[in-house]
Residue, then its C-alpha position, 0 to 999 in steps of 0.5 A: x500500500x505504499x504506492x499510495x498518493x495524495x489525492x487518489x480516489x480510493x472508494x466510491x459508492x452509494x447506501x440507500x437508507x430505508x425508514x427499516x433500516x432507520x428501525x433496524x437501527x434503533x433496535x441495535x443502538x437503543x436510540x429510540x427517539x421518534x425523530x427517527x421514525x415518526x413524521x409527525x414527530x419530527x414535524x412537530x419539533x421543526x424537522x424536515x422529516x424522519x432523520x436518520x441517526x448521526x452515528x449511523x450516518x457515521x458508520x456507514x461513511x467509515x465502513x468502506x474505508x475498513x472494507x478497503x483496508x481487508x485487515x491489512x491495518x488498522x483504523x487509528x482515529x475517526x472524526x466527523x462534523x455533522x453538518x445537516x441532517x440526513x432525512x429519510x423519505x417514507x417511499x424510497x428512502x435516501x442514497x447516501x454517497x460516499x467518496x475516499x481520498x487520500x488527503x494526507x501520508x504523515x510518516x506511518x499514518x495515511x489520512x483518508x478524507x471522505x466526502x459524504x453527501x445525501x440529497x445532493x448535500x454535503x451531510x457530513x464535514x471534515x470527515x477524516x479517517x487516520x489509518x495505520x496500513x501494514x506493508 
């Protein structure tokens, strides 16, 4: 993996978010909270819609940087900001893009910048995975 550069496009994909997966989600994590699956609710507080969860979100922009790494190293620090929130239609749902570049290699530990967008808008912001890749 040192034939890394910076700027190369590593990863670029889609996820589609179904209200089920908002549900599946929420059984797994605990979170609970009807923003999360009840358009009435959410309406109520302000909200454009039923949102999806931010660590949700988070999870699936990292997973796959871990899917390209194979188990040939090791995810070192992760970090997001969130920057709007991911709704999810009732209907279809939501696609979720996600792109990784190599934005820096710092002597053992190469970051990796994801773009992550939904709706055409950036969702999540300096997004930035630190690897450690074994030779």
């Amino acid at each position: 993996m040192s034939d890394l550069v910076v700027g190369q496009e590593l990863i670029s994909g889609t996820v589609v978010l179904t209200r089920f997966s908002l549900v599946r989600y929420a059984g797994a994590s605990g979170d609970f909270n009807p923003i999360h699956y009840r358009d009435d609710v959410a309406a109520s507080v302000g909200l454009p819609g039923v949102l999806a969860h931010g660590m949700l979100t988070m999870g699936l922009a990292v997973q796959p940087v871990i899917d390209w790494m194979g188990g040939r190293g090791d995810l070192v620090e992760y970090g997001v900001r969130f920057t709007r929130p991911v709704v999810v239609d009732g209907n279809g749902g939501v696609t979720v893009s996600v792109t990784a570049k190599v934005g820096a290699i710092e002597e053992d530990v190469t970051r990796i910048d994801l773009t992550v967008s939904a709706a055409d808008q950036t969702v999540l912001g300096k997004a930035q995975v630190r690897v450690k890749l074994h030779e």
